[in-house]
C-alpha positions, 0 to 999 in steps of 0.5 A: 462821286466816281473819283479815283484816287490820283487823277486829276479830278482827285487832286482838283478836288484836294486843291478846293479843300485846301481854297475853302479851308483857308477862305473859311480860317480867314472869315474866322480871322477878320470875324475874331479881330472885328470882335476884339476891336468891338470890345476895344471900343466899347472899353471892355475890361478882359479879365486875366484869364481872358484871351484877346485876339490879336493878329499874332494870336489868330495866326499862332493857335490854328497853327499849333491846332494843324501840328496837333492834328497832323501829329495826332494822325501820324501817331495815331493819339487823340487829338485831345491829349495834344488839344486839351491843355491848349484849350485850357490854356485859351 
């Protein structure tokens, strides 16, 4: 795309990832508690190994997911040495 690293063109470029990647995660977010609500109402029996969306819930994994893939880059470990037993725990 003819881009340098460190111009300004690099940066605005970083900046839109950083936008689409929020925009996204929150579509996510409201796509997740819509769902919850939906199943409230329906009067949905979640079973003891079932995760239930809730707005700490939607904030608190991507979070623990970012962490492990920052950590999982800096130290050069699969991501899913960190990754697995989250998800087993979801």
């Amino acid at each position: 795309m003819g881009i340098e690293c460190g111009s300004a063109w690099f940066w605005f470029a970083q900046a839109l990832l950083l936008v689409w990647i929020l925009f996204i995660s929150i579509l996510g977010r409201k796509f997740l508690l819509n769902d919850t609500a939906k199943k409230a109402e329906a009067g949905y029996v979640y079973l003891d190994d079932d995760l239930k969306w809730t707005k700490k819930s939607t904030i608190i994994y991507p979070l623990i997911s970012t962490l492990a893939g920052f950590a999982a880059g800096m130290f050069g470990i699969g991501g899913g040495i960190i990754k697995g037993p989250l998800m087993l725990g979801m």
